[in-house]
N, CA, C and O atoms as CSV, one atom per row, in Angstrom:
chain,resi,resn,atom,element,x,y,z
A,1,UNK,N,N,67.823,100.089,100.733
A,1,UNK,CA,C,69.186,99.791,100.316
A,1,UNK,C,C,70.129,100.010,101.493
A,1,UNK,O,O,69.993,100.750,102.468
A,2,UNK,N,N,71.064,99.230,101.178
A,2,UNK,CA,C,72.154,99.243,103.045
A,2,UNK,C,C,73.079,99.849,102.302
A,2,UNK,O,O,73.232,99.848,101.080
A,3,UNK,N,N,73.737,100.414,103.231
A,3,UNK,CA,C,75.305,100.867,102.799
A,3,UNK,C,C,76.130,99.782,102.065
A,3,UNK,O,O,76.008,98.565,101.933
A,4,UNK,N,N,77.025,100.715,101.637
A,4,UNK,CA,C,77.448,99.731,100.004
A,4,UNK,C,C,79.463,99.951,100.651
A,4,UNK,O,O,80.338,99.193,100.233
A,5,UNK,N,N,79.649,100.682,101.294
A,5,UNK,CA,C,80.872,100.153,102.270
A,5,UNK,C,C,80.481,99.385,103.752
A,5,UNK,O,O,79.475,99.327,104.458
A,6,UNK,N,N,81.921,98.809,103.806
A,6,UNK,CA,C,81.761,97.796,104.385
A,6,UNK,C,C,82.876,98.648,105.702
A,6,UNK,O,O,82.617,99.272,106.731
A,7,UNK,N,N,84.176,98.259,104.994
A,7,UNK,CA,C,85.009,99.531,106.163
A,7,UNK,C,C,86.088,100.105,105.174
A,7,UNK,O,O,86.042,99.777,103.988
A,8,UNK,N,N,87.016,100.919,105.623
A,8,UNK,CA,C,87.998,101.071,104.728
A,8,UNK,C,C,89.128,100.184,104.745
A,8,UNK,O,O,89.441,99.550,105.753
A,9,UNK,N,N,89.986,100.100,103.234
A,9,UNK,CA,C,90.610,99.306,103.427
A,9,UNK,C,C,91.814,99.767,103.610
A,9,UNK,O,O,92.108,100.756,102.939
A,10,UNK,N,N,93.149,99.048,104.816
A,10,UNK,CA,C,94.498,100.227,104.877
A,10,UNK,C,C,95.660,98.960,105.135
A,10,UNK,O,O,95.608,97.993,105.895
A,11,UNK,N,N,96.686,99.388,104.194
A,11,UNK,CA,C,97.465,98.803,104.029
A,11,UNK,C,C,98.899,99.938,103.436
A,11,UNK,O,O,98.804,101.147,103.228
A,12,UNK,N,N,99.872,99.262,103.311
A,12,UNK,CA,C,101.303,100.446,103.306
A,12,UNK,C,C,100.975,100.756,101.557
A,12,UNK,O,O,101.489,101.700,100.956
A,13,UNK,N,N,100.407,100.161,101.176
A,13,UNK,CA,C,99.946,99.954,99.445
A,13,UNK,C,C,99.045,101.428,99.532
A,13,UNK,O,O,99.316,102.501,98.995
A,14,UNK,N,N,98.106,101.143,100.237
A,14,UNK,CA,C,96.679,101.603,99.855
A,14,UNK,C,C,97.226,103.619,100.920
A,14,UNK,O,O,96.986,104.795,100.644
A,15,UNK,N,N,97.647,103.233,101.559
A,15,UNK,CA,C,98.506,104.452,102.297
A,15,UNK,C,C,99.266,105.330,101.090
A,15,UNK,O,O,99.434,106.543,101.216
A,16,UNK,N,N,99.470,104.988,100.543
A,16,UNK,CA,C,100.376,105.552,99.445
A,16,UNK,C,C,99.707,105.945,98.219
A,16,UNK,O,O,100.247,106.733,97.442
A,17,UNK,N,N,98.301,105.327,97.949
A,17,UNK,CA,C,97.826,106.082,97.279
A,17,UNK,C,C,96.879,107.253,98.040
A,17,UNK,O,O,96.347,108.089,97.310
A,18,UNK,N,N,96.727,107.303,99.051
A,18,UNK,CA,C,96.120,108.489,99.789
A,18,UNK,C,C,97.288,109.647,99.668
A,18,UNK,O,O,97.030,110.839,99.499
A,19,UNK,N,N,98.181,109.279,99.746
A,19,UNK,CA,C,99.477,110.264,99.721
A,19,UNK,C,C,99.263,111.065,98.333
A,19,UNK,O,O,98.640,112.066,97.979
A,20,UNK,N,N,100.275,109.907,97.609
A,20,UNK,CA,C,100.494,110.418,95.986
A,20,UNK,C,C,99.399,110.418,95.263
A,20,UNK,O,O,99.572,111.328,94.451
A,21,UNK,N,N,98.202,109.858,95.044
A,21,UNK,CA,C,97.190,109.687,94.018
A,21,UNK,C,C,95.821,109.980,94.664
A,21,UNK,O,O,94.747,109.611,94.190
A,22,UNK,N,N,96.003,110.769,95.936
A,22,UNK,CA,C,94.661,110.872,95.808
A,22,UNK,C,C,93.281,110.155,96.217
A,22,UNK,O,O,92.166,110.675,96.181
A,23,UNK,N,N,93.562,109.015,96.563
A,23,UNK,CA,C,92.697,107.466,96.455
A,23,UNK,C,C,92.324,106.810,97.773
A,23,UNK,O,O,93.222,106.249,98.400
A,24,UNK,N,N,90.709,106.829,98.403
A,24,UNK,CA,C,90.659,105.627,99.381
A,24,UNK,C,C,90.583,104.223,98.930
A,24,UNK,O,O,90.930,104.146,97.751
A,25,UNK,N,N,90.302,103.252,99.369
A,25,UNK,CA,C,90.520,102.346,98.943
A,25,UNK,C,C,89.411,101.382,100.207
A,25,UNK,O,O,89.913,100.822,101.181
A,26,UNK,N,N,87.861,101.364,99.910
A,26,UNK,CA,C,87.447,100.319,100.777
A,26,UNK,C,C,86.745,98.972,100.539
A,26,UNK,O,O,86.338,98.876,99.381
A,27,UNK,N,N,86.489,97.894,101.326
A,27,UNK,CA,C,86.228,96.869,100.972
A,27,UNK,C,C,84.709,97.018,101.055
A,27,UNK,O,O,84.277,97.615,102.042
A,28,UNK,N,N,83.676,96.469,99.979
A,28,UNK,CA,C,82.305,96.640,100.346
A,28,UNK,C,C,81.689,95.169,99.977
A,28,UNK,O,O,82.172,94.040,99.886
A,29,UNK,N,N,80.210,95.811,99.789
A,29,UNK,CA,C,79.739,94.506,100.028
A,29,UNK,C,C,79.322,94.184,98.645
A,29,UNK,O,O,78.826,95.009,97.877
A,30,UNK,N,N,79.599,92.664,98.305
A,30,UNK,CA,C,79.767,92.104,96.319
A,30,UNK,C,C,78.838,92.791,95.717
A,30,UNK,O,O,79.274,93.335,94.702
A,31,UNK,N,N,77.353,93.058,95.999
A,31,UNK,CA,C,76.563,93.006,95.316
A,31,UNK,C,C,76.023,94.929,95.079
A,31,UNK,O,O,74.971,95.209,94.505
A,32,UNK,N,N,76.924,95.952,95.612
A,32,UNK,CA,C,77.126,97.046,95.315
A,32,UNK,C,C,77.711,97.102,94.160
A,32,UNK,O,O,78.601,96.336,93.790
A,33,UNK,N,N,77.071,98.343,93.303
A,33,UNK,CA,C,77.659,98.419,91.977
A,33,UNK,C,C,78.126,100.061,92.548
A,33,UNK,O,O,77.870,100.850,93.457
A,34,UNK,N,N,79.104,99.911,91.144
A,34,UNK,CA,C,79.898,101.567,91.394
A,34,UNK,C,C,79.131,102.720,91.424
A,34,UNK,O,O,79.582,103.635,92.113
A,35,UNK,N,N,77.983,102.919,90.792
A,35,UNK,CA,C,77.016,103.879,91.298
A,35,UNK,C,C,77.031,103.944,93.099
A,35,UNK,O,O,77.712,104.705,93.787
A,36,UNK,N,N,76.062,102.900,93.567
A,36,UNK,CA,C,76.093,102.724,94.814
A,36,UNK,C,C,77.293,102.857,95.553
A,36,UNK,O,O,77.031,103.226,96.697
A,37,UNK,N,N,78.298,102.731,95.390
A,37,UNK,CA,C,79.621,102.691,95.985
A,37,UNK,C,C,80.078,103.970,96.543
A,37,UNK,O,O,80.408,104.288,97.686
A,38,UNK,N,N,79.966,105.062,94.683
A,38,UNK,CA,C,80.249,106.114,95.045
A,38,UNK,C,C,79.322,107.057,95.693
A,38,UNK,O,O,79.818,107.849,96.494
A,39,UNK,N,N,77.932,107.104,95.453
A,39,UNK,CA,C,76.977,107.614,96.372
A,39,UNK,C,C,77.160,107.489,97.466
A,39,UNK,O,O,77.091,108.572,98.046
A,40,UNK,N,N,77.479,106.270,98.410
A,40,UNK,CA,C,77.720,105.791,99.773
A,40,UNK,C,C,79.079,106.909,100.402
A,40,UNK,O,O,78.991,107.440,101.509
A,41,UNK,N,N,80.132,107.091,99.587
A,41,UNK,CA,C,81.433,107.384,99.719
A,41,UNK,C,C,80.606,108.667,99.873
A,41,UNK,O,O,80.204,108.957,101.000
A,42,UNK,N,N,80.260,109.623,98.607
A,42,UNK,CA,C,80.040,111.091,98.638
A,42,UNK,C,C,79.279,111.382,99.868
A,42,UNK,O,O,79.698,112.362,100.483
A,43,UNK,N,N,78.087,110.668,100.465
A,43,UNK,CA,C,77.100,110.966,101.366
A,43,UNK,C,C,77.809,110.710,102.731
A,43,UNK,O,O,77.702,111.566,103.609
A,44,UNK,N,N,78.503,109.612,102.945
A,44,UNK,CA,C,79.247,109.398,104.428
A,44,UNK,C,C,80.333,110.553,104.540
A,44,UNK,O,O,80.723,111.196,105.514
A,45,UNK,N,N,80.618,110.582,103.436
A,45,UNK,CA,C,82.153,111.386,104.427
A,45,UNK,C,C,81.883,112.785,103.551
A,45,UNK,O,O,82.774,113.581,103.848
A,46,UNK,N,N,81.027,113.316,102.644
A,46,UNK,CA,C,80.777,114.297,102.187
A,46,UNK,C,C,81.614,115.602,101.585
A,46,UNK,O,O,81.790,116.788,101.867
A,47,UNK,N,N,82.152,114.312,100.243
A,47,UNK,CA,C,83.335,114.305,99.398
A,47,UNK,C,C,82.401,114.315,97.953
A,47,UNK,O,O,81.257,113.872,97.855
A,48,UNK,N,N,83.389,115.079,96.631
A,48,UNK,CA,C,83.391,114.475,95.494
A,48,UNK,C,C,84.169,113.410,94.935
A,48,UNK,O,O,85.380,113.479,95.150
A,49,UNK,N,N,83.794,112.551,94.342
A,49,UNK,CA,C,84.509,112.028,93.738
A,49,UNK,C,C,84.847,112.036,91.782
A,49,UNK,O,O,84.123,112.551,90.930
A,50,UNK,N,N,86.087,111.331,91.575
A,50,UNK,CA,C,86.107,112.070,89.898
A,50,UNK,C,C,86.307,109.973,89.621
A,50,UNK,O,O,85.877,109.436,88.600
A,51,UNK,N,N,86.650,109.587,90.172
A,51,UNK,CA,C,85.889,108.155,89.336
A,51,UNK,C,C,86.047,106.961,90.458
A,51,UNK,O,O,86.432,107.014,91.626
A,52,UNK,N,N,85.625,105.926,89.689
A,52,UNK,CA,C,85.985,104.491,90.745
A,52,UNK,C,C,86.733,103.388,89.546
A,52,UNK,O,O,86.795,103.513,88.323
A,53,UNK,N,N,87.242,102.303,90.430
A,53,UNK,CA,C,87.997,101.633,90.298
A,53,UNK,C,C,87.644,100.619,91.147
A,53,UNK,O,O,88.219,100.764,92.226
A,54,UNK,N,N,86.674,99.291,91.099
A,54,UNK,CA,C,86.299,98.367,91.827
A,54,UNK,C,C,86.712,96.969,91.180
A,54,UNK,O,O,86.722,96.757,89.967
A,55,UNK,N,N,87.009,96.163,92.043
A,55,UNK,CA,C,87.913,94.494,91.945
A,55,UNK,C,C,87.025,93.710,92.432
A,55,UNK,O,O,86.230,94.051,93.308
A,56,UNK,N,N,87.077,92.620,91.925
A,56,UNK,CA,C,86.947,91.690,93.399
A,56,UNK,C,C,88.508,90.731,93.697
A,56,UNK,O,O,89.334,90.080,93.057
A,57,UNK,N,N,88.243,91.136,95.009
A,57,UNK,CA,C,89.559,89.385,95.126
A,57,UNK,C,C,89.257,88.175,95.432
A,57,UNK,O,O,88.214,87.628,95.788
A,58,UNK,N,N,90.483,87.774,95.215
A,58,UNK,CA,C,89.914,86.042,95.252
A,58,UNK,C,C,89.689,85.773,96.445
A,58,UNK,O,O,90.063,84.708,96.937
A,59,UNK,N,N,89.000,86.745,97.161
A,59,UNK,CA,C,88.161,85.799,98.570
A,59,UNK,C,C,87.195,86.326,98.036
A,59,UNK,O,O,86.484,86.141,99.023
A,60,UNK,N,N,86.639,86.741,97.460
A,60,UNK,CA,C,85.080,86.772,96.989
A,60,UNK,C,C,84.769,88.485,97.643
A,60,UNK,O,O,83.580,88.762,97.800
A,61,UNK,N,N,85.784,89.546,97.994
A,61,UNK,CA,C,85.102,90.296,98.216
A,61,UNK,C,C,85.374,91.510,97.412
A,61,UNK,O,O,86.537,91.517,97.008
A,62,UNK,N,N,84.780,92.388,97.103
A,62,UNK,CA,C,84.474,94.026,96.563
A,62,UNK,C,C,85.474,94.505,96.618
A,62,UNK,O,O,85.912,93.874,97.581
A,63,UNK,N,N,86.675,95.517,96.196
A,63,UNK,CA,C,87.541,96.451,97.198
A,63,UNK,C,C,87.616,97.436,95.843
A,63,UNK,O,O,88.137,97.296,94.736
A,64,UNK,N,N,86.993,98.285,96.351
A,64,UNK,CA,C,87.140,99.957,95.492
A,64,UNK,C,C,88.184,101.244,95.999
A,64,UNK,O,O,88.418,101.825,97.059
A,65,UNK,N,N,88.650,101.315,94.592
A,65,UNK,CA,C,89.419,102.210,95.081
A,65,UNK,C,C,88.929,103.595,94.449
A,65,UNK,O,O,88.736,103.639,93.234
A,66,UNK,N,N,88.689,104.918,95.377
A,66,UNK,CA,C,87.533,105.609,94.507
A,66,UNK,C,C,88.622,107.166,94.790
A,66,UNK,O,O,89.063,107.572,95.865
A,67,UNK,N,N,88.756,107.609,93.757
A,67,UNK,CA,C,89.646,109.195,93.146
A,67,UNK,C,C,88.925,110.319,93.851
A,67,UNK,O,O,87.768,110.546,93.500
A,68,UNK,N,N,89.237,110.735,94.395
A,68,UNK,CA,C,88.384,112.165,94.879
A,68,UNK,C,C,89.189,113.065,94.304
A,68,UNK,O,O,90.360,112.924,93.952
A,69,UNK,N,N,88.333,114.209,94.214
A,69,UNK,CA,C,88.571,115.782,93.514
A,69,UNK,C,C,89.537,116.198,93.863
A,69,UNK,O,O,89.932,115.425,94.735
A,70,UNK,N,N,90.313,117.078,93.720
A,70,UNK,CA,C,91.505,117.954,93.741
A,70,UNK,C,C,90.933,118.780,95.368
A,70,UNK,O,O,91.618,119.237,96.283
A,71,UNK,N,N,89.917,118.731,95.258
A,71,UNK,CA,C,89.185,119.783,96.679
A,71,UNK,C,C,89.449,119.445,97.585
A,71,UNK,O,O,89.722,120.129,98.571
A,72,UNK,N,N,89.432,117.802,97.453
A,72,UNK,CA,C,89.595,117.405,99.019
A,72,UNK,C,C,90.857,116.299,99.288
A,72,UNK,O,O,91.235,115.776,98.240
A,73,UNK,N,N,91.250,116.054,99.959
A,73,UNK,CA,C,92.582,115.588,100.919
A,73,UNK,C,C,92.266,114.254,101.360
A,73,UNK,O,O,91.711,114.151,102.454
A,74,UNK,N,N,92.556,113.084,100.613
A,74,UNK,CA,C,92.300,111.564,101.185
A,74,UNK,C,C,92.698,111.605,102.249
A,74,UNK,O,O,91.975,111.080,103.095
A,75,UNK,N,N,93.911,112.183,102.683
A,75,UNK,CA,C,94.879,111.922,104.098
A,75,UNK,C,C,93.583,112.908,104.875
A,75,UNK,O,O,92.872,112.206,105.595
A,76,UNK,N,N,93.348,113.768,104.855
A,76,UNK,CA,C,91.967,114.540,105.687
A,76,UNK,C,C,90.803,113.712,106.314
A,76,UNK,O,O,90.390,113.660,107.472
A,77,UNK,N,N,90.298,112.904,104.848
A,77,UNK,CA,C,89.330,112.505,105.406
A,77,UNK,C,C,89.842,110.946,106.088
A,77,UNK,O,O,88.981,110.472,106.830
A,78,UNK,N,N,90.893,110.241,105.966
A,78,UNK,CA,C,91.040,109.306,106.262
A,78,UNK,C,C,91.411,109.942,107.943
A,78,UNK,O,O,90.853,109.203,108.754
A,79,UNK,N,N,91.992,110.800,108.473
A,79,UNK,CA,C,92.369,111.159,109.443
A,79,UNK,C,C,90.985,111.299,110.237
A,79,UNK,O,O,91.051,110.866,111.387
A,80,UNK,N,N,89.618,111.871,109.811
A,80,UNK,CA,C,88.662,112.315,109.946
A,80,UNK,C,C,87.631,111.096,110.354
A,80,UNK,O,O,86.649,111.291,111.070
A,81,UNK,N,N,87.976,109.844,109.816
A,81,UNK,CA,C,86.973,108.747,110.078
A,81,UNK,C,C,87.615,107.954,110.746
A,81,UNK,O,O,87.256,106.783,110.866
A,82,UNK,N,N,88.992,108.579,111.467
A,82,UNK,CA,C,89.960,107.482,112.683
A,82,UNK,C,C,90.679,106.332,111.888
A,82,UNK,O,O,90.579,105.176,112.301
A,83,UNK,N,N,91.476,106.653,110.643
A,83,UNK,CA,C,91.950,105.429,109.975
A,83,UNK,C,C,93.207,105.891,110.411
A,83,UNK,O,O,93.916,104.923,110.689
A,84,UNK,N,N,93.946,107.281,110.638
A,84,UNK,CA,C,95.302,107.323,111.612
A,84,UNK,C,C,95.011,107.266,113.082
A,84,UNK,O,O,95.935,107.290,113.896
């Protein structure tokens, strides 16, 4: 099985839920299901998460937006994998 992210996704939208809510937000690949999604998320950056939230858009691709625990700091780990 390949990794089920693709990269993260960042926008002034998706910035703001790292702030206020808590939330990354990355684009993966269609045929990942939210199991896989969040396994990928917990094991790469070695986080809990408390749920997901996956789309597709109308370009045909994946984009999850996945809640992590009260424990840990979206702005942390986003700082942590070079997204500032």
């Amino acid at each position: 099985m390949s990794d089920a992210i693709i990269h993260p996704h960042v926008t002034e939208k998706t910035v703001d839920k790292m702030d206020f809510q808590n939330k990354m937000v990355f684009i993966c690949r269609s045929e990942a299901t939210k199991d896989e999604i969040v396994a990928d998320v917990e094991r790469r950056f070695d986080v809990e998460t408390d749920g997901i939230s996956a789309m597709v858009t109308p370009n045909g691709r994946t984009k999850a937006e996945v809640q992590l625990t009260d424990e840990y700091d979206a702005q942390e780990i986003a700082s942590r994998i070079g997204v500032f």
